[in-house]
VMD Tcl script that draws the C-alpha trace (Angstrom):
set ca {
  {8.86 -15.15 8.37}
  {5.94 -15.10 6.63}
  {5.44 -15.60 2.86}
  {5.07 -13.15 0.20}
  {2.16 -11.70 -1.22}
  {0.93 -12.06 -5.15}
  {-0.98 -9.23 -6.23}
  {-4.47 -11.26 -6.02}
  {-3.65 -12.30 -2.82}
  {-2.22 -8.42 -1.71}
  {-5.06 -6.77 -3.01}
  {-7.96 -9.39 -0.97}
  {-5.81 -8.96 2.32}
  {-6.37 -5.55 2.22}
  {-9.65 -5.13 0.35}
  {-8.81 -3.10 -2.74}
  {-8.97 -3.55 -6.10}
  {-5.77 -4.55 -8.46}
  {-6.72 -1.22 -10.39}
  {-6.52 0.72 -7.13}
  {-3.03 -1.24 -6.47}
  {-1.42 -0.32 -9.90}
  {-2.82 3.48 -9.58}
  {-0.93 3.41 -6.23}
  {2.12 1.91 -7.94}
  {1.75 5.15 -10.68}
  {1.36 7.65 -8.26}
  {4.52 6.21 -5.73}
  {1.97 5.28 -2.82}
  {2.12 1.36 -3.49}
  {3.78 -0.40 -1.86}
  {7.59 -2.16 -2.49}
  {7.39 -5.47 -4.48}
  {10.20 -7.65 -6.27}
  {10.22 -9.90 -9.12}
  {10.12 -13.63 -9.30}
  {10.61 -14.26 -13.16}
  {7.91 -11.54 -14.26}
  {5.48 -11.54 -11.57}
  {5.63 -9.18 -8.88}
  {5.43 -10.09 -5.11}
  {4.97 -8.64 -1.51}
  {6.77 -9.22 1.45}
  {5.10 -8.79 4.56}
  {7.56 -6.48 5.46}
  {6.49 -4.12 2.85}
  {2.92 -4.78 3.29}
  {3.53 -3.32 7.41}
  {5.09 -0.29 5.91}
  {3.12 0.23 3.05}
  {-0.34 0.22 5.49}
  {2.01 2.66 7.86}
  {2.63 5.05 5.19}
  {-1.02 5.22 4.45}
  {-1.79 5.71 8.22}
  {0.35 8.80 8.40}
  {-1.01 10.36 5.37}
  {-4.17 10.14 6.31}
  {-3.37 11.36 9.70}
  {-1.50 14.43 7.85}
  {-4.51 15.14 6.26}
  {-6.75 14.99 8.95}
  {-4.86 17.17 10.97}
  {-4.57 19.78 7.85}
  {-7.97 19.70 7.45}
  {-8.84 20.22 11.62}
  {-6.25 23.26 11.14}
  {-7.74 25.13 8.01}
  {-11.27 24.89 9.83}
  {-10.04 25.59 13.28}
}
mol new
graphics top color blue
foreach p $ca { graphics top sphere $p radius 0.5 }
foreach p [lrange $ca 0 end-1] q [lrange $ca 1 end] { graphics top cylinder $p $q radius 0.2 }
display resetview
């Protein structure tokens, strides 16, 4: 198993910016984190899914726009 994530370490894996993370977070696209004491971490686990879920909206998208110009 690999470790969890802090949200420093998160946001440099995957090349955005902790504002960018925390919008996520607001608009219920981040991904799943728990608490140790106050701070909030990422599992790998939801790291996977949370890249998945991205995939497959963009892939939605793509395939609305191809379909509205097609």
């Amino acid at each position: 198993m690999l470790p969890s994530l802090t949200i420093n370490e998160f946001c440099l894996a995957e090349k955005i910016s902790r504002s960018q993370l925390y919008e996520d977070w607001q608009n219920g696209i981040g991904p799943d984190f728990f608490l140790v004491g106050s701070h909030r971490r990422i599992s790998h686990e939801a790291r996977e899914r949370w890249r998945r879920q991205r995939e497959a909206a963009v892939k939605q998208a793509h395939s609305v726009m191809e379909a509205s110009h097609g």
